[in-house]
KETITI-267753 format. One record per residue (C-alpha): x, y, z. Coordinates in steps of 0.001 Angstrom, whole numbers, padded with zeros to 6 digits, always signed. Example, Ala and Ser with C-alpha at 12.3 -4.5 7.8 and 13.67 -1.06 7.14 Angstrom:
<nodes>
+012300-004500+007800/+013670-001060+007140/
</nodes>
This chain:
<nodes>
+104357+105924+087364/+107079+104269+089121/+105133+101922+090699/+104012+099767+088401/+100669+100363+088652/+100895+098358+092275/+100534+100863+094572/+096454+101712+094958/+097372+105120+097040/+098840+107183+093854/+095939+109757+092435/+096657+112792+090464/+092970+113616+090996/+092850+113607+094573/+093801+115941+097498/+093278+113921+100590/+096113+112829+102932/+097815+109622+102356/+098013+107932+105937/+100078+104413+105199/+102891+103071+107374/+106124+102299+106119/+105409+098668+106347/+102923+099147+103583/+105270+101399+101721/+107434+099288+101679/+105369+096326+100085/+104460+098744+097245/+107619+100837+096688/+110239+099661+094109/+113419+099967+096618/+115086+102752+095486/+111671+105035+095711/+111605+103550+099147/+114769+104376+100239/+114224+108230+099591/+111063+108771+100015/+110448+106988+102970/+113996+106495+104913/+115192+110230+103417/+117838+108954+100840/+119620+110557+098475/+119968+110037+094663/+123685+110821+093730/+124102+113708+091719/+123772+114295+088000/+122257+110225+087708/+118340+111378+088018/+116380+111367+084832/+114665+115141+085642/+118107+116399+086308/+118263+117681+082918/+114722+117757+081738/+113343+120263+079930/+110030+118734+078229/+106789+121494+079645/+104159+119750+082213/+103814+118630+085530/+106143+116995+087896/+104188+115191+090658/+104945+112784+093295/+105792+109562+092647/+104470+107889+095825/+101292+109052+095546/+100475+111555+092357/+100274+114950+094601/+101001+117699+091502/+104391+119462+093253/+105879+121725+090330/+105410+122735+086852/+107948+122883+084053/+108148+126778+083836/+109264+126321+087374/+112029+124317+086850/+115944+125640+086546/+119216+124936+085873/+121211+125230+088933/+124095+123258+088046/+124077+121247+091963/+123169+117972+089970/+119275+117659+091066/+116031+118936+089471/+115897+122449+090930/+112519+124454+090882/+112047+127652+091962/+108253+127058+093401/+105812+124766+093982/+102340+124891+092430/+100917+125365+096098/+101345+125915+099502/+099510+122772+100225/+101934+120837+097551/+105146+120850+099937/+105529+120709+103835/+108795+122446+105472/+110746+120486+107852/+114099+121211+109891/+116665+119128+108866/+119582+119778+111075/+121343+116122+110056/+125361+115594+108661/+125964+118503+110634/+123985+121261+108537/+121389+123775+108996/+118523+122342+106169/+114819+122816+105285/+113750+119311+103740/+111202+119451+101723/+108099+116820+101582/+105099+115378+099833/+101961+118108+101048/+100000+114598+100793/+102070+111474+101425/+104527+113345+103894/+107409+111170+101551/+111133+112797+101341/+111352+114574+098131/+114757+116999+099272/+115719+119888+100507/+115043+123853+100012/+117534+126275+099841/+117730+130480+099271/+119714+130454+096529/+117819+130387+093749/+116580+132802+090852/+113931+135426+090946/+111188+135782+091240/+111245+133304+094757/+114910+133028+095185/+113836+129692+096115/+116256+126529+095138/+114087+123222+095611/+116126+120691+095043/+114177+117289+094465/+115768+113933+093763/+114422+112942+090367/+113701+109113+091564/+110342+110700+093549/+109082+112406+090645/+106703+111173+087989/+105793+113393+085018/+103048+114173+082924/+103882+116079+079485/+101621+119162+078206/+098814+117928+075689/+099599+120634+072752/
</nodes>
């Protein structure tokens, strides 16, 4: 976990919302997590650890342990973010307009801690054709047990 262990809202086992202001956040939040998830940064591309990560499990959300994707779902798209072709549920993401710098964008966000995690885009692989493209700094990951 990114946080440290400091931040008493992140729970892979749980489902309810997260309802914390981004005062709180941003007592809890290392400043770079902050920054993204909570003032929707950007990681520069190619620097984030999942960019090229191929190890099988889960990816979930680093603010507050929401499962969003699972290996098999991730891609290589070559745009220099983890790319995934769909989440493990409906409930995992929410879809928001983004119409900022001048382009036509769904972001993409936490289903339970409504924190920035990117954008998605239709041009990615069957069988979705889905592209999410996540910024690795707002991901935490839990390897398969064999």
């Amino acid at each position: 976990m990114k946080t440290d262990n400091k931040n008493p809202f992140y729970a892979k086992s749980k489902d309810e919302q997260v309802e914390v202001t981004n005062e709180q956040w941003r007592k809890i939040l290392p400043a770079d997590v902050y920054h993204i998830a909570r003032e929707k940064g950007t990681e520069r591309p190619f620097t984030g650890k999942f960019n090229m990560h191929s190890e099988v499990g889960t990816y979930y959300c680093a603010i507050c342990g929401n499962p969003l994707f699972k290996s098999d779902g991730k891609f290589n798209s070559s745009c220099g973010w983890p790319s995934f072709f769909e989440p493990i549920s409906k409930e995992s993401i929410i879809y928001l307009p983004d119409n900022s710098h001048g382009m036509k964008r769904t972001e993409v966000e936490c289903g339970r801690c409504h924190s920035h995690l990117g954008h998605v885009f239709e041009d990615g692989p069957p069988p979705t054709g889905l592209r999410y493209c996540i910024n690795s700094v707002v991901l935490d990951f839990e390897k398969q047990e064999r």
